[in-house]
C-alpha positions in Angstrom: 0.0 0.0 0.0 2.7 2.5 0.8 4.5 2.0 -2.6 1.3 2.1 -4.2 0.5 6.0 -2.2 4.3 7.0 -3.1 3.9 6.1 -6.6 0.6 7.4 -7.1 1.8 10.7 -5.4 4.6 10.7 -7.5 2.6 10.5 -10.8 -0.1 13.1 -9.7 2.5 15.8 -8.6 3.5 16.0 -12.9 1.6 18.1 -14.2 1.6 16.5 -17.7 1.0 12.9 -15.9 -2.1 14.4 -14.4 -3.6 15.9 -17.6 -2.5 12.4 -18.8 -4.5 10.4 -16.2 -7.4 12.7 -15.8 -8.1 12.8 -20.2 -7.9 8.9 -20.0 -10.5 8.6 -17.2 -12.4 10.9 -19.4 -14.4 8.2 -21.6 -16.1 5.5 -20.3 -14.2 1.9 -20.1 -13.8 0.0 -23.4 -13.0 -3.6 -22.0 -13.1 -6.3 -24.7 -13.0 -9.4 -22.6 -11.5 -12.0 -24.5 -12.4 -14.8 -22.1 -16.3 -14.5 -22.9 -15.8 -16.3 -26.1 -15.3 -19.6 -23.5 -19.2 -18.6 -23.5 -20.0 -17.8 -27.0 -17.8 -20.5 -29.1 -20.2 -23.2 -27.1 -22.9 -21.7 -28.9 -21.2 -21.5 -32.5 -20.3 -24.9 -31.7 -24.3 -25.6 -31.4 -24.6 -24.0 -34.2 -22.5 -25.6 -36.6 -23.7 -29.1 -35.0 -27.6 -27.8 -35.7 -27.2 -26.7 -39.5 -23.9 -28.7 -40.7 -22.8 -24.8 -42.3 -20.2 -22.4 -42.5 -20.7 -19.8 -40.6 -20.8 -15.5 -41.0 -20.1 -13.4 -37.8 -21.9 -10.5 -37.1 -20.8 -8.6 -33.8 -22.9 -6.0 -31.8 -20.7 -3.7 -29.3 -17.0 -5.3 -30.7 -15.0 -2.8 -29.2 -12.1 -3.8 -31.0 -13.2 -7.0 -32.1 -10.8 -9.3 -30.4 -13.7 -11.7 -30.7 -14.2 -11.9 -34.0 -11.5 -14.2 -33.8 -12.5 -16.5 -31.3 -13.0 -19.3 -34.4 -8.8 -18.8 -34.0 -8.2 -19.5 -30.1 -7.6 -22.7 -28.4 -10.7 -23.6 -26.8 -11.2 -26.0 -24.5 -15.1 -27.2 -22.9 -15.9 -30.0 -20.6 -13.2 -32.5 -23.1 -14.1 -31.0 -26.3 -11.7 -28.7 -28.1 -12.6 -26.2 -30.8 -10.9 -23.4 -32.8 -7.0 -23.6 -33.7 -5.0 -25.8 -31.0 -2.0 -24.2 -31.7 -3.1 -20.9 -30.8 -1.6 -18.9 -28.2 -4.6 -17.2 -27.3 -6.1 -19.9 -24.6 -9.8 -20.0 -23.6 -10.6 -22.6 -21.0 -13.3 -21.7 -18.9 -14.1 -23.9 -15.0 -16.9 -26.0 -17.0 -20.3 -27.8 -15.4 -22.4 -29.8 -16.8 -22.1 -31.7 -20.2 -19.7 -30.6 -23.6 -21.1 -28.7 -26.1 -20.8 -31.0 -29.5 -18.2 -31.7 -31.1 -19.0 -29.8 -34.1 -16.4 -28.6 -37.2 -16.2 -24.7 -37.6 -15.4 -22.8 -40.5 -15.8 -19.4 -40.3 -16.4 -17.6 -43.8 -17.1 -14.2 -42.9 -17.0 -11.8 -40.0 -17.8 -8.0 -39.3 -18.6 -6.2 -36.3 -19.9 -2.7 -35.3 -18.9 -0.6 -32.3 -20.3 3.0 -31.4 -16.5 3.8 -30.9 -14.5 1.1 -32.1 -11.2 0.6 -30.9 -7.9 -0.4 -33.8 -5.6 -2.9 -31.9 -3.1 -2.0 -34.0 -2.2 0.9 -32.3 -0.2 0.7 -29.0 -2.0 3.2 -27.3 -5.5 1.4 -28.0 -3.7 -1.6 -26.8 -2.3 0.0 -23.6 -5.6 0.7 -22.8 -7.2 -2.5 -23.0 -4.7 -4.1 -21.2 -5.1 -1.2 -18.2 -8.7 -2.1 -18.0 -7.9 -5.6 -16.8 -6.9 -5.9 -12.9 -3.1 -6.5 -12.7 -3.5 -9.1 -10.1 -5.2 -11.6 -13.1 -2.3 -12.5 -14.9 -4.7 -15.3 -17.5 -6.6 -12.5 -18.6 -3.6 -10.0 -19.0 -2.1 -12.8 -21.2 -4.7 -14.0 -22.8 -5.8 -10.2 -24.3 -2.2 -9.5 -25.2 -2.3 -12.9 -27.2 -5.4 -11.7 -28.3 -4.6 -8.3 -29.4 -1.1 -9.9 -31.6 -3.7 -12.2 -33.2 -5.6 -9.1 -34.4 -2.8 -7.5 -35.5 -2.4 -10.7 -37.5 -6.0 -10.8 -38.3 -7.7 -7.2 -38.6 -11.0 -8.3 -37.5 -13.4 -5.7 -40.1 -15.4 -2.8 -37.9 -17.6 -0.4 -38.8 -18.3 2.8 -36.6 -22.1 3.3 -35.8 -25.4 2.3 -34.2 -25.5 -1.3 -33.7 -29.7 -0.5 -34.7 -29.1 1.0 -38.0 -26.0 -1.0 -38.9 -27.9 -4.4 -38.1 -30.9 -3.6 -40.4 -28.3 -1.8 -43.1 -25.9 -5.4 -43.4 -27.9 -8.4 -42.0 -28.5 -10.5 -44.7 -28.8 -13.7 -45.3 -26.5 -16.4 -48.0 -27.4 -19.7 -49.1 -25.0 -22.3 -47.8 -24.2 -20.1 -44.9 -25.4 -19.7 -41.6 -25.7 -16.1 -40.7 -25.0 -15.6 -36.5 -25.5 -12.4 -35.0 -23.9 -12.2 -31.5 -23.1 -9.8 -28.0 -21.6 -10.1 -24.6 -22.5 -8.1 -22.2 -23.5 -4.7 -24.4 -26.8 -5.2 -24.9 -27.9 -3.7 -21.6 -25.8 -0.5 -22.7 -28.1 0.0 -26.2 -31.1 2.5 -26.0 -34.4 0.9 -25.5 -35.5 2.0 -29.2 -32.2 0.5 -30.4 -32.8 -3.0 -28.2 -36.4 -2.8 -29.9 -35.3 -2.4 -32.9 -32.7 -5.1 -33.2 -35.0 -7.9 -32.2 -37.4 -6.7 -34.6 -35.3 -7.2 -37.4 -33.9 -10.3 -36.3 -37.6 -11.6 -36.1 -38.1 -10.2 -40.1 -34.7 -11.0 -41.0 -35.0 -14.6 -39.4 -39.1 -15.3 -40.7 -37.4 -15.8 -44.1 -34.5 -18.0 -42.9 -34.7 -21.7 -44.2 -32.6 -24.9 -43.5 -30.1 -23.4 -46.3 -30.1 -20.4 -45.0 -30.2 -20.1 -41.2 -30.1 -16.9 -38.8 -28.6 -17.1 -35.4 -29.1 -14.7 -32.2 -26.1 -15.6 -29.5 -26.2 -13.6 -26.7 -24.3 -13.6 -23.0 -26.0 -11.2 -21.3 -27.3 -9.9 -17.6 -31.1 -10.5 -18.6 -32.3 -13.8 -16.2 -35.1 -12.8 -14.1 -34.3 -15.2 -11.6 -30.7 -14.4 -11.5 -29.6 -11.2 -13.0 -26.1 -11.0 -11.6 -25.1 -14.0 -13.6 -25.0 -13.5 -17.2 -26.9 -16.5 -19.5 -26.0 -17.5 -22.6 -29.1 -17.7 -25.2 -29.3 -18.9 -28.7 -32.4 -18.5 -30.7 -32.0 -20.4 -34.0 -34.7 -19.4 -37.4 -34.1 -22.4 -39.9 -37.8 -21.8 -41.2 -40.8 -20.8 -39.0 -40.4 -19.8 -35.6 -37.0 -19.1 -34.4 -36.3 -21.9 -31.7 -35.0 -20.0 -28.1 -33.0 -22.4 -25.8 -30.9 -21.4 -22.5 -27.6 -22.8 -22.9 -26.0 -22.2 -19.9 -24.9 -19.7 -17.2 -21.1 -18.0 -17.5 -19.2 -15.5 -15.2 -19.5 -11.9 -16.9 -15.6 -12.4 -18.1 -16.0 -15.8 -18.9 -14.0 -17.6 -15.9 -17.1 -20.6 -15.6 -19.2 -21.6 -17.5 
């Protein structure tokens, strides 16, 4: 504690490191939390298993779209593994309850849309990811800076704008593909018009789906009445007709359980 007053004290009596601190603490916190894709590659992996497709990525609220690669970490649930083995971005969440299947998943497009995105590629967007995450957590430190050299690698594609009007400008569906729209914890932070909005078009977009052409909604987000604390994880599935909801699961809001 005392090194941590001294050091403090030290920074706050620079002027410049002041104006420095006080301009960052000026926006709110862009965390992209690499370790909820231990929640949402489950359900790309029920996916897959449900429609035997590739599969096109839509993200709501990417930040910087870290997980728009999460087809290219090592993922590992209850014994089944999924993604790229040999990656150095690791996702293996405390799993209960049974595996998700063992699906194959190719990935054949992916695009995501951010009010403010954030480029990974620049070191100052990348020291401030990495100062959102508690320093006493050295898996998650790791795992986002693995995370952020992979999209460096692999520039996941963002747009800047409205996650309302970008969803019902781009959402559309391909034959031979199955179209998955997904969030983690960032739909709580849309307007209610915009939250409206969205699931209206998914229900239009996803009354013309068919078994060629599927629509997905995947979602980890703070919405169980029963317990709100704990985020669930929520697929709804249109492969003609109504769209099929199911509750997946329960996760940790940064993906430590699942």
């Amino acid at each position: 504690d005392a090194a941590l007053a001294a050091a403090l004290a030290g920074l706050f009596a620079d002027p410049a490191s002041d104006a420095a601190v006080a301009a960052f603490l000026d926006s709110p916190p862009q965390t992209n939390e690499v370790g909820r894709s231990g929640a949402l590659m489950p359900g790309l992996l029920c996916v897959a298993a449900a429609t035997r497709l590739p599969l096109a990525l839509n993200e709501l609220g990417a930040s910087a779209g870290l997980n728009l690669n999460m087809d290219r970490f090592a993922c590992l649930f209850g014994g089944v593994s999924a993604g790229d083995g040999t990656s150095a971005v690791i996702v293996r969440p405390h799993w209960q309850g049974p595996p998700p299947p063992a699906a194959a998943i190719t990935v054949v497009g992916r695009q995501g849309v951010d009010i403010a995105p954030l480029d990974a590629a620049d070191d100052a967007v990348a020291q401030r990811l990495m100062a959102f995450i508690w320093a006493d957590q050295p898996e998650r430190l790791a795992r986002t800076e693995a995370a952020i050299a992979l999209a460096r690698r692999y520039p996941p594609p963002l747009a800047r704008g409205d996650a309302a009007d970008w969803l019902e400008q781009t959402l559309a569906l391909a034959d031979g593909v199955a179209t998955i729209v997904y969030h983690s914890i960032a739909f709580q932070y849309f307007p209610p018009a915009a939250q409206a909005r969205i699931i209206a078009h998914l229900d239009a977009v996803g009354a013309t789906a068919t078994p060629q052409r599927p629509l997905a909604w995947l979602r980890l987000e703070m919405d169980d009445p029963v317990n709100p604390a704990q985020p669930a994880i929520r697929l709804r599935l249109w492969q003609g007709g109504a769209g099929q909801e199911r509750l997946l699961g329960h996760a940790h809001a940064h993906g430590t359980f699942v």
